[in-house]
N, C-alpha and C positions, 0 to 999 in steps of 0.2 A: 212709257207715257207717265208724267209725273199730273195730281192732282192737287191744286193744291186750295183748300176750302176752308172757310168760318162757316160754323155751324152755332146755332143760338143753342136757348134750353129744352131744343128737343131732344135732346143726347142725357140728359141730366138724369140722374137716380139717386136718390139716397144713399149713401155711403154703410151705412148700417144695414140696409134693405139690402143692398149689391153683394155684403155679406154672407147674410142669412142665404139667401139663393147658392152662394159658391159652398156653403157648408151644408146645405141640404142636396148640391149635386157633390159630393163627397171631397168638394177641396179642403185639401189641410194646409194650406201653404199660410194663414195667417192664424195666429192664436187671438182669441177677442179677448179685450181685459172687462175688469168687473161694471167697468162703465158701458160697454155696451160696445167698443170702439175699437179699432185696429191696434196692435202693438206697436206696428211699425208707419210711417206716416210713405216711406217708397212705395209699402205694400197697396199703399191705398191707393198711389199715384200710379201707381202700374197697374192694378184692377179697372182703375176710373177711366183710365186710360184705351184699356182692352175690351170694357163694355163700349166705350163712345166708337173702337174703331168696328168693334162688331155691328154696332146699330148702320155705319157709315158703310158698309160693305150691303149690309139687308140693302138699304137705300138706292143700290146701286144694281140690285137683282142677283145677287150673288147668293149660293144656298151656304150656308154655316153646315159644315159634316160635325165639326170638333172642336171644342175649345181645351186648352190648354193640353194638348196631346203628349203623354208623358211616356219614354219607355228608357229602359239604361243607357241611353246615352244621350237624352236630355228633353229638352220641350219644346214644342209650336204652340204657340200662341192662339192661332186660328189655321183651320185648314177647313179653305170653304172650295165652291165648284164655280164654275160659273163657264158658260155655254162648251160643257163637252171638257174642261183645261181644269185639273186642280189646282189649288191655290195655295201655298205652304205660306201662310203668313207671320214675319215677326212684328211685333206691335214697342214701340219703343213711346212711352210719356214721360215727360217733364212740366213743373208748373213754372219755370225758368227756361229763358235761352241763355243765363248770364254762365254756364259752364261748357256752352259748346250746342251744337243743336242733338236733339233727340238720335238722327240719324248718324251721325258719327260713332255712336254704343254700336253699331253693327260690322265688328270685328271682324276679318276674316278665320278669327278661333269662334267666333259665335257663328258664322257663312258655316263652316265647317262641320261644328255641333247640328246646325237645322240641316243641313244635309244629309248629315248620318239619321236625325228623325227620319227623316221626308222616306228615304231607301227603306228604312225599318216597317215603314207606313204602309210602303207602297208593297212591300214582301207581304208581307201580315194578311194584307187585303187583295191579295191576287191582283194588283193593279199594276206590272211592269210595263207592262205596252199601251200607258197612259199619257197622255200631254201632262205637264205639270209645268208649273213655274214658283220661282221666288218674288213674296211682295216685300215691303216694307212699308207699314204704315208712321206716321210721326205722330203726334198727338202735345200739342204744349197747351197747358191746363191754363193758359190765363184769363182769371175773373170769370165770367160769365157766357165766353163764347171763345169755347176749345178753337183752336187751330188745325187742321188736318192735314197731313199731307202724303199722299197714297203713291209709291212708284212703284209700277210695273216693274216686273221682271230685274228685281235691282240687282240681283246677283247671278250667276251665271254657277251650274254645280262646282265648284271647287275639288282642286287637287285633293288627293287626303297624303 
């Protein structure tokens, strides 16, 4: 099932403030310069991006287990639940479609990579005998009212 939604400035949070929160739940994935501000200007576009798709998920009755789920062989994004099925979600934002859509970045080397999370996940947690599936959220940042686009089960477990 594909979704696909504008959403206004109820998704919106300061970018500084979006910050401070990822560095007091111990992200280190951005360095802040002396200004107060992100180093890199993707970083911000892929945080703003992964808050709006997490708000768009609550929205929708989904529980958030995890964000940014990290172990040696790479990251989720979101890993939420929702009636009994977990969720392994990648979250892909752009503030442009002028280089291709969002959804296209989801590689089958990156299918691959979230799979090897999701299994890691699922070990870790005593959860094999669980329903799970693959989402892919979109997110294009333009002006004042993100773009969303949510599909179900976009990928299927991949080869390895």
């Amino acid at each position: 099932m594909t979704s696909r939604v504008l959403h206004p400035d109820i998704f919106e949070l300061p970018v500084k403030k979006l910050f401070q929160q990822a560095g007091r739940l111990g992200g280190s994935w951005c360095r802040m310069n002396k200004a107060g501000g992100c180093m890199a200007e993707h970083i911000t576009t892929g945080a703003q991006g992964e808050q709006i798709a997490a708000r768009y998920l609550l929205s929708k009755k989904y529980e958030i287990l995890h964000r940014n789920y990290r172990c040696r062989y790479g990251e989720i994004d979101i890993i939420a639940r929702r009636k009994n099925v977990l969720v392994f979600v990648e979250v892909k934002a752009r503030r442009t479609c002028a280089f291709g859509s969002p959804l296209e970045a989801v590689s089958l080397k990156k299918q691959r990579s979230i799979s090897s999370v999701a299994q890691t996940y699922l070990q870790h947690n005593r959860l094999g005998g669980s329903a799970a599936r693959f989402d892919v959220i979109a997110v294009v940042l333009n002006n004042r009212c993100p773009e969303i686009e949510h599909i179900e089960n976009a990928f299927e477990l991949p080869n390895q």
